[in-house]
SEKOL-589001 format. One record per residue: residue number from 1; residue in three letters; x, y, z of N, C-alpha, C in turn. Coordinates in steps of 0.05 Angstrom, whole numbers, plus 5000, padded with zeros to 4 digits. Example, Ala and Ser with C-alpha at 12.3 -4.5 7.8 and 13.67 -1.06 7.14 Angstrom:
2
- 1	ala	5264	4886	5156	5246	4910	5156	5264	4934	5156
- 2	ser	5257	4955	5142	5273	4979	5143	5258	5001	5157
***
This chain:
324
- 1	unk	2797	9513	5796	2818	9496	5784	2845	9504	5794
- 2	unk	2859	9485	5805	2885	9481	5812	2909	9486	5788
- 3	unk	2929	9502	5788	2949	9512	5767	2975	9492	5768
- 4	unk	2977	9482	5731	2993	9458	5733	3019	9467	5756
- 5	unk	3029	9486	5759	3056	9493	5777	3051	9491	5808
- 6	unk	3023	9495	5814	3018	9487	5837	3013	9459	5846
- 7	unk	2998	9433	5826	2998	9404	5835	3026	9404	5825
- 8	unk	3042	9404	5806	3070	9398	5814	3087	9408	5834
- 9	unk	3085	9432	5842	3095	9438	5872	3090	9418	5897
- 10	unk	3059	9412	5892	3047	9400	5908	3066	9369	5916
- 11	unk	3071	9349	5884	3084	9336	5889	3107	9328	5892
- 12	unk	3121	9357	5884	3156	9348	5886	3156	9356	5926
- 13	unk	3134	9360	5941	3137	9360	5967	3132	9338	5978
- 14	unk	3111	9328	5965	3098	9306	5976	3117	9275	5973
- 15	unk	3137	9279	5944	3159	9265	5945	3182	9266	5966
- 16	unk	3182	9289	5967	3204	9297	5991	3201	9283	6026
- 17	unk	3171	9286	6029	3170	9270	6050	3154	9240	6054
- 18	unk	3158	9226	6029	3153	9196	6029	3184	9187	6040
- 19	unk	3174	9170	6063	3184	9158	6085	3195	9124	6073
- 20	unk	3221	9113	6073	3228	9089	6069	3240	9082	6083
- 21	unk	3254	9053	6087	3268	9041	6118	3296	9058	6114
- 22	unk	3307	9049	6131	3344	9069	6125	3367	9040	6124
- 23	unk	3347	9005	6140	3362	8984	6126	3346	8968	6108
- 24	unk	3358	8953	6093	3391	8960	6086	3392	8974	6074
- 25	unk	3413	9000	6073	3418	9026	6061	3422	9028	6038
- 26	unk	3436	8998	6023	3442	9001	6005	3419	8991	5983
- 27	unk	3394	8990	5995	3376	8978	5974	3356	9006	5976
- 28	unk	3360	9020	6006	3339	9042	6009	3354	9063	5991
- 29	unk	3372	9075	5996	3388	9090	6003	3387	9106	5962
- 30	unk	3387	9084	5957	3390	9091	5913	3358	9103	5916
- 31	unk	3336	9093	5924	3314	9112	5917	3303	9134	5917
- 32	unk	3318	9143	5949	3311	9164	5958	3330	9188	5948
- 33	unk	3360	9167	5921	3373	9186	5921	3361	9201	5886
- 34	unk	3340	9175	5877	3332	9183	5847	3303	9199	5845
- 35	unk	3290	9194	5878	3269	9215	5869	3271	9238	5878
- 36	unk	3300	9240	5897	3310	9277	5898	3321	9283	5876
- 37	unk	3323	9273	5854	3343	9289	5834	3317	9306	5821
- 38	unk	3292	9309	5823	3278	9322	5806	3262	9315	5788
- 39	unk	3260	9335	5766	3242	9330	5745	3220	9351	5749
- 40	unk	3205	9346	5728	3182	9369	5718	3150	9349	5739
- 41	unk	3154	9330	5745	3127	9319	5758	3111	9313	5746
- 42	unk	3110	9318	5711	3084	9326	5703	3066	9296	5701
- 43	unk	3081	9274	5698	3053	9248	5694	3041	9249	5730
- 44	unk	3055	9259	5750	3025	9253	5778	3013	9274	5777
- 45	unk	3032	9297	5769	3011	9323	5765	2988	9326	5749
- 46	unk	2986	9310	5731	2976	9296	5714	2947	9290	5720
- 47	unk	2949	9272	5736	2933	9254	5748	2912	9273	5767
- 48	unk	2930	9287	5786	2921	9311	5799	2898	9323	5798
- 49	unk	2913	9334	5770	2888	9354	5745	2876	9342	5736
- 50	unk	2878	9322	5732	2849	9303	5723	2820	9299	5749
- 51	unk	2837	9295	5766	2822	9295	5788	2806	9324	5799
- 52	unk	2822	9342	5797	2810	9364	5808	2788	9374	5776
- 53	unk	2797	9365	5761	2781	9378	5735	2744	9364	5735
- 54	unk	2738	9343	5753	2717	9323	5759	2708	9336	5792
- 55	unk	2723	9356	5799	2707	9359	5821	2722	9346	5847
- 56	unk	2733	9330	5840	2743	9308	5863	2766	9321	5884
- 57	unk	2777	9308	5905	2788	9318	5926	2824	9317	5917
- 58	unk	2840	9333	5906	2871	9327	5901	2889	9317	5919
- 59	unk	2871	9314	5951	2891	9304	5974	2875	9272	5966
- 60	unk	2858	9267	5957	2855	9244	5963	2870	9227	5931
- 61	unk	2871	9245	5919	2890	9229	5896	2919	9234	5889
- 62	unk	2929	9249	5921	2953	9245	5914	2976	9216	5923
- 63	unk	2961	9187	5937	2980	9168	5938	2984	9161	5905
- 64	unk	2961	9152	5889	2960	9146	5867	2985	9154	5845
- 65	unk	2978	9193	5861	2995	9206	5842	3026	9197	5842
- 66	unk	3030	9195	5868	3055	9190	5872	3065	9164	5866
- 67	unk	3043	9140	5869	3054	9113	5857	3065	9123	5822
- 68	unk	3047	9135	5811	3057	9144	5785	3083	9153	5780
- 69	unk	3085	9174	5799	3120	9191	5801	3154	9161	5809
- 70	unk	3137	9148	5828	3158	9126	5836	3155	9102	5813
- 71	unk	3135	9098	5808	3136	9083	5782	3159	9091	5754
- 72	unk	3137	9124	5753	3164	9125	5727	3188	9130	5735
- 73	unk	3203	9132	5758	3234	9139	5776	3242	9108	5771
- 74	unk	3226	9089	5760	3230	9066	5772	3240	9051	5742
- 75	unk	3231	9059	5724	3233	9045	5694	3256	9067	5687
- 76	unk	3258	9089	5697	3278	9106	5699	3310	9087	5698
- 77	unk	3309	9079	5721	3326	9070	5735	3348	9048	5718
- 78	unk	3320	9029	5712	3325	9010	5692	3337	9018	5667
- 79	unk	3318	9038	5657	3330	9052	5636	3358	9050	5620
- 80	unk	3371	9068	5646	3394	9076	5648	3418	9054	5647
- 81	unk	3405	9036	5656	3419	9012	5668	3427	8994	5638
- 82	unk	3407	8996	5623	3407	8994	5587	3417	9001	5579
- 83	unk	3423	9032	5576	3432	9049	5563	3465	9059	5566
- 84	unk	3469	9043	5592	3493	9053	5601	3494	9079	5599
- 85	unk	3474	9090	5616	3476	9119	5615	3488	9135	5645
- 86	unk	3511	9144	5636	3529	9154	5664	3519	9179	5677
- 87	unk	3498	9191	5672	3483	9215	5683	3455	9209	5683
- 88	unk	3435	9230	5695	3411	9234	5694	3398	9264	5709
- 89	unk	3392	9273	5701	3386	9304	5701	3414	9314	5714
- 90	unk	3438	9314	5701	3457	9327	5704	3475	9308	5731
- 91	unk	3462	9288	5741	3474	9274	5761	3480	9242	5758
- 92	unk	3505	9237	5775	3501	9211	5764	3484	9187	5770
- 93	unk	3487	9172	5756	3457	9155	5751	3463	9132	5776
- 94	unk	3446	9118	5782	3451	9099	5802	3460	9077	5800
- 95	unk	3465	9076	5771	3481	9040	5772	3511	9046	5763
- 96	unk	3524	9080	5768	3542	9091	5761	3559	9087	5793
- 97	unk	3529	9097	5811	3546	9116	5831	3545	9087	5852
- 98	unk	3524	9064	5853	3534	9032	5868	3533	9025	5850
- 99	unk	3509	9000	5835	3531	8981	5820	3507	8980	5803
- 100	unk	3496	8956	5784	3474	8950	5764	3462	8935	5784
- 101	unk	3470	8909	5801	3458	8895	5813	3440	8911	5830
- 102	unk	3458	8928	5853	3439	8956	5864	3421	8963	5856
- 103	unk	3425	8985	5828	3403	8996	5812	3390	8967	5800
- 104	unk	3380	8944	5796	3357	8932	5797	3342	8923	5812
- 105	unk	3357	8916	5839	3352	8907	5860	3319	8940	5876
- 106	unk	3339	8960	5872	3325	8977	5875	3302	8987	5867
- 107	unk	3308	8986	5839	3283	8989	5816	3266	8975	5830
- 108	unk	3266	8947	5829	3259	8927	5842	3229	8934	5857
- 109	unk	3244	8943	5873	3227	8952	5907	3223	8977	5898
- 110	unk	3223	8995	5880	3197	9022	5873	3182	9015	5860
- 111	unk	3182	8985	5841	3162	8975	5839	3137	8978	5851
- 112	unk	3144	8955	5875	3122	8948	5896	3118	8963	5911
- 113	unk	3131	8980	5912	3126	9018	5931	3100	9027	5917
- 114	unk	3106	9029	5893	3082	9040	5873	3055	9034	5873
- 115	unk	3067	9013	5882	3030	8981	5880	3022	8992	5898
- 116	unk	3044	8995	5929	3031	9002	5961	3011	9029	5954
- 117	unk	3023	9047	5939	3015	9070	5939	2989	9072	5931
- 118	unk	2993	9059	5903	2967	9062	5883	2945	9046	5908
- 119	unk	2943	9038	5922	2928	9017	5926	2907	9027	5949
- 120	unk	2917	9056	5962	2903	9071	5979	2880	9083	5961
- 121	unk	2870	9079	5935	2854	9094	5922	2825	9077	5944
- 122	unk	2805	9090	5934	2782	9074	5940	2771	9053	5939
- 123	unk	2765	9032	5955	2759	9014	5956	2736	8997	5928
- 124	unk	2718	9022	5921	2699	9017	5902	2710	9026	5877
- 125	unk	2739	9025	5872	2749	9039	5844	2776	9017	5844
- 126	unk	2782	9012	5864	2810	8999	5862	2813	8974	5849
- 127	unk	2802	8956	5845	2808	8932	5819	2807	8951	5794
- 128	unk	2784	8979	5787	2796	8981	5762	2820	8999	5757
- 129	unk	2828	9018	5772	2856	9024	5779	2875	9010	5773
- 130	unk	2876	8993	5790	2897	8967	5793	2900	8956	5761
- 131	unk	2882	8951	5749	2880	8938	5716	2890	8963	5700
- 132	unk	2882	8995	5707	2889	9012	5690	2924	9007	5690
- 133	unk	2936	9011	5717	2964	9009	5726	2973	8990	5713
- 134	unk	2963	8962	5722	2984	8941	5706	2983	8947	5679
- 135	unk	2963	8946	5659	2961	8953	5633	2982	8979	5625
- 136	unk	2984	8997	5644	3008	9020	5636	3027	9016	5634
- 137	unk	3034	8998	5667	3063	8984	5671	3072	8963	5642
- 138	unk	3056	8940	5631	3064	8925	5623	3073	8943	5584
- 139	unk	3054	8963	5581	3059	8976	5562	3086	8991	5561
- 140	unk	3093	9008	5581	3118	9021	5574	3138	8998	5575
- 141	unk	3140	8973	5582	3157	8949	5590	3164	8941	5557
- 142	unk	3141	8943	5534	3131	8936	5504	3152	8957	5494
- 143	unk	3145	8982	5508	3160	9004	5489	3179	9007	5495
- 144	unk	3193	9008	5508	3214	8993	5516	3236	8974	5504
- 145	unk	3216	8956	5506	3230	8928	5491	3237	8937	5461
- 146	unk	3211	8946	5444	3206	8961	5416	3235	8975	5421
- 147	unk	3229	8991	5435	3248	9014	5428	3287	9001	5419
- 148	unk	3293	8978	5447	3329	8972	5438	3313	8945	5420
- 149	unk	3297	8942	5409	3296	8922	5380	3305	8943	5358
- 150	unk	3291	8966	5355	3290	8991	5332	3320	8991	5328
- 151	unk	3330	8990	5347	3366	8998	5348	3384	8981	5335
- 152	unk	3380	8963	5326	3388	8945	5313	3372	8935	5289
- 153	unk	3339	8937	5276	3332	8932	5269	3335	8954	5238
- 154	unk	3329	8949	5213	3330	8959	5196	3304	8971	5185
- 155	unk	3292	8951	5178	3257	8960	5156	3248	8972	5183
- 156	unk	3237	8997	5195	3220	9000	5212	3196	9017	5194
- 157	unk	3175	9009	5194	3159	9029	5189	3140	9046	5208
- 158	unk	3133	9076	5198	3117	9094	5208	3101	9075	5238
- 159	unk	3084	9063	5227	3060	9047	5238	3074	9040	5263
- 160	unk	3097	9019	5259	3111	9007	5291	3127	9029	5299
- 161	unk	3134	9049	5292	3146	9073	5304	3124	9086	5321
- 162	unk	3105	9096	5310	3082	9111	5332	3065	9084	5354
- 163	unk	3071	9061	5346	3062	9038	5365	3082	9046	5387
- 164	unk	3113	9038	5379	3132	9047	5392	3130	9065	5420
- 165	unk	3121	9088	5409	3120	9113	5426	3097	9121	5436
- 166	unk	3077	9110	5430	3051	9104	5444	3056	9085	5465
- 167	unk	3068	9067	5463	3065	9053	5489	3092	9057	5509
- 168	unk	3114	9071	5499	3134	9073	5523	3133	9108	5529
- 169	unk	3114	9118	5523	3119	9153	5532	3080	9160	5533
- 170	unk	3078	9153	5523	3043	9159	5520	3021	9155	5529
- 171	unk	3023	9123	5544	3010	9108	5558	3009	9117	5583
- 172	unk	3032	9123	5590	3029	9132	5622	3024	9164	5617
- 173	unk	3014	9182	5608	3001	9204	5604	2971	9194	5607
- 174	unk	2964	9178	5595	2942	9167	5587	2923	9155	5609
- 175	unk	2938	9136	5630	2931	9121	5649	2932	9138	5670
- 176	unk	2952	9169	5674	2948	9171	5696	2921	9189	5692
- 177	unk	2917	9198	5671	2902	9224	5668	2866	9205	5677
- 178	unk	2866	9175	5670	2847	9166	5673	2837	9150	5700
- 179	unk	2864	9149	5711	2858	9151	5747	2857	9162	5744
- 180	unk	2868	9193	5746	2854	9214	5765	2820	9222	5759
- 181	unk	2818	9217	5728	2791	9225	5735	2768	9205	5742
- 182	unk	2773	9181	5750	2755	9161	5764	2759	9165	5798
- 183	unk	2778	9176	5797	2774	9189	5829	2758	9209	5831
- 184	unk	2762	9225	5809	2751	9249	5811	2715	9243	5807
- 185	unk	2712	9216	5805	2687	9212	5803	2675	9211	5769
- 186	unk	2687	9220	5756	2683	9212	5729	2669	9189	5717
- 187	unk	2656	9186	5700	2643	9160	5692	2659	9147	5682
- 188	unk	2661	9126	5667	2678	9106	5657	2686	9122	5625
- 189	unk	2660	9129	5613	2660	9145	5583	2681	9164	5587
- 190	unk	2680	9181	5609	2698	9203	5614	2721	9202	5614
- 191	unk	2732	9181	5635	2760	9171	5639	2766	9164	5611
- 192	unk	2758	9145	5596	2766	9137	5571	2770	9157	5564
- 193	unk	2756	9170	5556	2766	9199	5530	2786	9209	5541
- 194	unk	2788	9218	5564	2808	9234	5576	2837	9222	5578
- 195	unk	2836	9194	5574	2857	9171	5574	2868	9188	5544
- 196	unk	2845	9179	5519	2848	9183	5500	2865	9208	5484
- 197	unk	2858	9227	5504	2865	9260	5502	2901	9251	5504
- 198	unk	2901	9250	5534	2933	9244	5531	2946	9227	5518
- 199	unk	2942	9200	5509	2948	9182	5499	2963	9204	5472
- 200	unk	2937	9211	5462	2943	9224	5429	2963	9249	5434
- 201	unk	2965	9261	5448	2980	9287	5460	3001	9273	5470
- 202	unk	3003	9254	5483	3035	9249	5483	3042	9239	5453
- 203	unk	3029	9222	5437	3046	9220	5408	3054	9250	5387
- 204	unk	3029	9264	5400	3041	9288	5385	3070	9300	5398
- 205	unk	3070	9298	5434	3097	9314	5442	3122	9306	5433
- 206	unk	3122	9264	5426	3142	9256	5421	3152	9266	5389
- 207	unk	3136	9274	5367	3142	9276	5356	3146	9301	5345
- 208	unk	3141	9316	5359	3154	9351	5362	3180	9348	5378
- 209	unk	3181	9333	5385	3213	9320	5405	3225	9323	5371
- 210	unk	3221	9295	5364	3239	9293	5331	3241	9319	5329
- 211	unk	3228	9327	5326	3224	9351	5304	3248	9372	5315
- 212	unk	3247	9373	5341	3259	9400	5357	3289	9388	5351
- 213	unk	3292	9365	5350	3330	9350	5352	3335	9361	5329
- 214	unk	3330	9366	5310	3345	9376	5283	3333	9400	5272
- 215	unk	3311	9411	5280	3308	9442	5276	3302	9459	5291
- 216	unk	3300	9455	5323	3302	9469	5346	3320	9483	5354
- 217	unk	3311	9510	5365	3338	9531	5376	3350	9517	5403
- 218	unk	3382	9503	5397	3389	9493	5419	3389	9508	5448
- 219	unk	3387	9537	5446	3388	9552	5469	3362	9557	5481
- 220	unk	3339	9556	5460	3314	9561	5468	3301	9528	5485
- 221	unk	3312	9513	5474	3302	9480	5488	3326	9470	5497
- 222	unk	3343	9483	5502	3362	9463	5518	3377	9434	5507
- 223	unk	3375	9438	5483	3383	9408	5470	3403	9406	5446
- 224	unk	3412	9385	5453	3446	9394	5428	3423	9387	5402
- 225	unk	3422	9408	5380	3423	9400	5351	3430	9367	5342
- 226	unk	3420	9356	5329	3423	9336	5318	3432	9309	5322
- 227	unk	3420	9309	5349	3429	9288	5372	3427	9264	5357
- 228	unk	3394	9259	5357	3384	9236	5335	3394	9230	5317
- 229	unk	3399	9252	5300	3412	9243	5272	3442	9231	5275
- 230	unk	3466	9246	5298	3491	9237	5308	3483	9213	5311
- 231	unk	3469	9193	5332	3469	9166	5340	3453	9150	5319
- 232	unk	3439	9156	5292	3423	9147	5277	3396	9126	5293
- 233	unk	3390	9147	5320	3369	9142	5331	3343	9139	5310
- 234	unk	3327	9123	5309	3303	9113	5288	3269	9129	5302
- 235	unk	3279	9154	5298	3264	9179	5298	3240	9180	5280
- 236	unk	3219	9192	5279	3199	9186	5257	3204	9206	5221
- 237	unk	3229	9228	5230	3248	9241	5207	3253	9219	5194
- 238	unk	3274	9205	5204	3298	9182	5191	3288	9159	5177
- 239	unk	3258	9153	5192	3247	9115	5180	3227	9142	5156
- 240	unk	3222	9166	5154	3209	9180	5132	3225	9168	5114
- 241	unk	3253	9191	5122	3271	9195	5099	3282	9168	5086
- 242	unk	3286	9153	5103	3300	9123	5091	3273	9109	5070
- 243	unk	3250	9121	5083	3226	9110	5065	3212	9117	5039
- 244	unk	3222	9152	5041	3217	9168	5016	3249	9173	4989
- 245	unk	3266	9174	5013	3285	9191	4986	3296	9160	4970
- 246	unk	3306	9178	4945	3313	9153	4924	3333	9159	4907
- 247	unk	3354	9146	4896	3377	9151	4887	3405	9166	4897
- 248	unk	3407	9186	4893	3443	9182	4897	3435	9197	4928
- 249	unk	3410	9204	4931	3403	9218	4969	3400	9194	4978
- 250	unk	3394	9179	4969	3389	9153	4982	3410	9136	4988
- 251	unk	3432	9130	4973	3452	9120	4979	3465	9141	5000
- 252	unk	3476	9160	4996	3488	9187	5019	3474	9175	5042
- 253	unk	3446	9173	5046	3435	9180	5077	3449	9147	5085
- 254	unk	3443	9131	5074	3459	9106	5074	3475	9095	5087
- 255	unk	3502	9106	5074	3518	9118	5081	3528	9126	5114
- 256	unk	3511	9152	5109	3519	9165	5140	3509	9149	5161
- 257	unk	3481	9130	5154	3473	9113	5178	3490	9091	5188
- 258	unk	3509	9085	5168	3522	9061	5166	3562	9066	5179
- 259	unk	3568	9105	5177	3594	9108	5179	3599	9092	5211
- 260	unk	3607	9095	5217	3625	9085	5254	3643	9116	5257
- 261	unk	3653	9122	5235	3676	9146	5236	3667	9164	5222
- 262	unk	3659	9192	5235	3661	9219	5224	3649	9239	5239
- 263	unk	3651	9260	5226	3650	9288	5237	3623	9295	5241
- 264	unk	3612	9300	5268	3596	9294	5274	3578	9319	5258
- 265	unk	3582	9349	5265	3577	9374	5250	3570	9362	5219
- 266	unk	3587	9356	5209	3579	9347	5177	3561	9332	5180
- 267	unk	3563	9316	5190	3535	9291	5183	3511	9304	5198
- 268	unk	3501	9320	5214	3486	9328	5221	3476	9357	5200
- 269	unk	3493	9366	5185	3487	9384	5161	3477	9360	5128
- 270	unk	3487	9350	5134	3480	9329	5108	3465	9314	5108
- 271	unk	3456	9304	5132	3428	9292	5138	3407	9311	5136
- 272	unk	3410	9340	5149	3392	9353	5150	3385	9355	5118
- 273	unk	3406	9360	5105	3406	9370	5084	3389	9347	5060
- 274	unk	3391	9327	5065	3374	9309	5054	3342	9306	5061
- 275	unk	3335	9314	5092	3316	9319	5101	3297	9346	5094
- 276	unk	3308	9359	5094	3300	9386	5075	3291	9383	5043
- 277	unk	3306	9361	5028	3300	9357	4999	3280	9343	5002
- 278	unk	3277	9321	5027	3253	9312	5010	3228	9319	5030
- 279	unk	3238	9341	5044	3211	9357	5059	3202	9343	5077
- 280	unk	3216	9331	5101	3212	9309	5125	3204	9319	5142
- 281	unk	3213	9342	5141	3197	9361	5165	3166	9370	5167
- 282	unk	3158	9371	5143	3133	9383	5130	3117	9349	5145
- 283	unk	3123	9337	5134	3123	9298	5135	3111	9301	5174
- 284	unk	3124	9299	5177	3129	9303	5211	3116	9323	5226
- 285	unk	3108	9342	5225	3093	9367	5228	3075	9362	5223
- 286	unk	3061	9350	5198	3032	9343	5197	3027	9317	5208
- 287	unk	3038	9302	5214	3038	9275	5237	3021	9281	5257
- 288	unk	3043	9304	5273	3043	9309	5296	3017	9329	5300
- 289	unk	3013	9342	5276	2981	9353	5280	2962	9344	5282
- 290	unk	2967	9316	5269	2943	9289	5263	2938	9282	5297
- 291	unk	2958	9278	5306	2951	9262	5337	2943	9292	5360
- 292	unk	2958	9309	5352	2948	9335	5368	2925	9333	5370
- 293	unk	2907	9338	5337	2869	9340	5329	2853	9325	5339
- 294	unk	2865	9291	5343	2858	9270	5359	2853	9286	5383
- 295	unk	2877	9293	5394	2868	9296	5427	2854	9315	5432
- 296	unk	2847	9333	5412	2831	9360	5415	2797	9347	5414
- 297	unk	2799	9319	5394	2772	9316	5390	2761	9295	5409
- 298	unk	2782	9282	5422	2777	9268	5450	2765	9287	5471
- 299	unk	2786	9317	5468	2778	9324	5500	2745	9348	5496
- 300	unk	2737	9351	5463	2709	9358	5456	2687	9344	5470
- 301	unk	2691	9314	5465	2679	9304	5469	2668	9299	5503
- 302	unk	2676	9304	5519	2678	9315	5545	2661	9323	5564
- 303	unk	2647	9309	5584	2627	9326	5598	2639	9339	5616
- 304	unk	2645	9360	5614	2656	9378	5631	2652	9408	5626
- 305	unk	2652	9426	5638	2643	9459	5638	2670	9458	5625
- 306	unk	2662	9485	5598	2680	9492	5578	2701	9504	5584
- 307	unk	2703	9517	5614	2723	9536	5634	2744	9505	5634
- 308	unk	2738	9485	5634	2750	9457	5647	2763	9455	5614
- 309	unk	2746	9449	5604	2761	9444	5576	2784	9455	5567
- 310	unk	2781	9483	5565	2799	9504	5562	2822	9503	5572
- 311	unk	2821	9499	5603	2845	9494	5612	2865	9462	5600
- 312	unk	2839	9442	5596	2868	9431	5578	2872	9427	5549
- 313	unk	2852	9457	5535	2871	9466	5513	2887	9480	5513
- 314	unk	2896	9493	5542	2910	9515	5543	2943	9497	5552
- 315	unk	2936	9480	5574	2954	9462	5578	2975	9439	5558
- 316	unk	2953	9435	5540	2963	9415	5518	2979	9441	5495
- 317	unk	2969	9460	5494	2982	9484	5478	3009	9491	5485
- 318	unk	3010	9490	5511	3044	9490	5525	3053	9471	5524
- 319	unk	3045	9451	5515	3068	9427	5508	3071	9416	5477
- 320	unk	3051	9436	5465	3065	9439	5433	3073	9457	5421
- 321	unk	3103	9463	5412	3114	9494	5417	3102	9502	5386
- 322	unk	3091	9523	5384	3081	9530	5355	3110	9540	5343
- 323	unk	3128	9552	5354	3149	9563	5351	3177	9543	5346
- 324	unk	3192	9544	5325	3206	9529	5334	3231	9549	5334
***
């Protein structure tokens, strides 16, 4: 078995030397500048380890992998473009540094980069590939959409929140983990579960995400304290708390979701502080155990040598911090 630090080595190289035209520069020129900025690799690395965990060859599933990596660089892109977001891993974003038309135009064409890529898989696997992909693609597009509706929307409940984040963060854990192991030769039963594994393990990471924004050591994760709660981002804490607390906490949290003007420190102590009374955390923590156990009982189910297993309980264990 291959070590997750090594297939991601593997493909922040293998990104490095995917080859694109140089005209026109200004349509090439933004992609090559968003898949040098980085990242952790982990959805083609992903894929990788799925593949090598079946026995299968990792050179032969790394175009796939990489349609994966340019794909998500690619909704990335768009993203941003939404969000009006003037950075991305500490650099600026591409519809900052040419224009929005650029950054879609571009997006655009890592699209159909992705398709080229994915499409080198095997000839006797590739229609169901191809269906796994589009079905991924068209899902994070859902969560997505879900997600700037939530932002404006009021009643959200639990249920369309984890739909939410199942399909724009989870899916593509899910899809790539299930290419790789139909490369890897896997049966169809296999790939499913193993889809299933990640699927449920990304709903658990997103929601140890919540969890880390308002009681995480900002130095230990890298993340400002109470980000969520500052933008009254619709977190699975906030649609709790708006759903459980009642009376004069209820009006307060209200309130703070509703100010335009204030101190950001206070409202991020007063939210907490409402969140703590009615025990949101506790709420949220056992959520996130619920979808963890899922993926534990997906990846049981497993024909694979228990040395194989292990490694992705050991893997899924590093991406849920027991510690906070």
């Amino acid at each position: 078995m291959r070590q997750l630090d090594e297939l991601q080595s593997l493909i922040a190289n293998s990104v490095a030397d995917l080859k694109f035209p140089t005209y026109p520069a200004e349509l090439y020129e933004p992609i090559q500048y968003i898949l040098a900025l980085g990242g952790k690799r982990m959805r083609p690395a992903l894929l990788l380890m799925a593949c090598d965990l079946f026995g299968g060859d990792v050179n032969e599933a790394l175009p796939p992998a990489l349609a994966i990596e340019v794909f998500h660089n690619f909704t990335l892109m768009h993203d941003d473009i939404m969000d009006n977001a003037p950075k991305r891993r500490g650099k600026t974003t591409v519809h900052e540094k040419w224009n929005s038309n650029v950054a879609i135009l571009s997006g655009d064409v890592m699209l159909i980069e992705g398709y080229k890529l994915m499409m080198q898989v095997r000839e006797n696997i590739l229609r169901t590939v191809l269906d796994i992909f589009n079905d991924t693609a068209v899902g994070v597009c859902e969560g997505q959409q879900l997600d700037m509706t939530f932002e404006t929307k009021i009643d959200i409940s639990i249920k369309e929140y984890i739909n939410m984040i199942r399909l724009k963060t989870a899916v593509v854990l899910g899809g790539a983990l299930k290419i790789g192991a139909l490369i890897g030769n896997a049966d169809v039963r296999d790939a499913e579960l193993l889809s299933d594994f990640g699927i449920n393990l990304g709903i658990a990471f997103q929601l140890q995400d919540d969890i880390l924004d308002v009681y995480g050591d900002p130095e230990k994760f890298g993340k400002q304290v109470g980000g969520d709660i500052i933008s009254n981002k619709k977190t699975y804490l906030l649609i709790k708390a708006l759903e459980l607390v009642e009376g004069t906490d209820a009006q307060e949290l209200d309130q703070w979701v509703t100010y335009k003007q204030f101190d950001a420190a206070e409202k991020v102590a007063a939210v907490t502080a409402i969140y703590n009374k009615a025990n949101i955390r506790h709420y949220a923590e056992t959520e996130m155990h619920a979808y963890a156990d899922k993926a534990f009982a997906a990846l049981d189910k497993l024909n694979l040598p228990e040395e194989n297993k292990q490694y992705l309980r050991d893997f899924a264990d590093g991406l849920l911090v027991r510690e906070y």
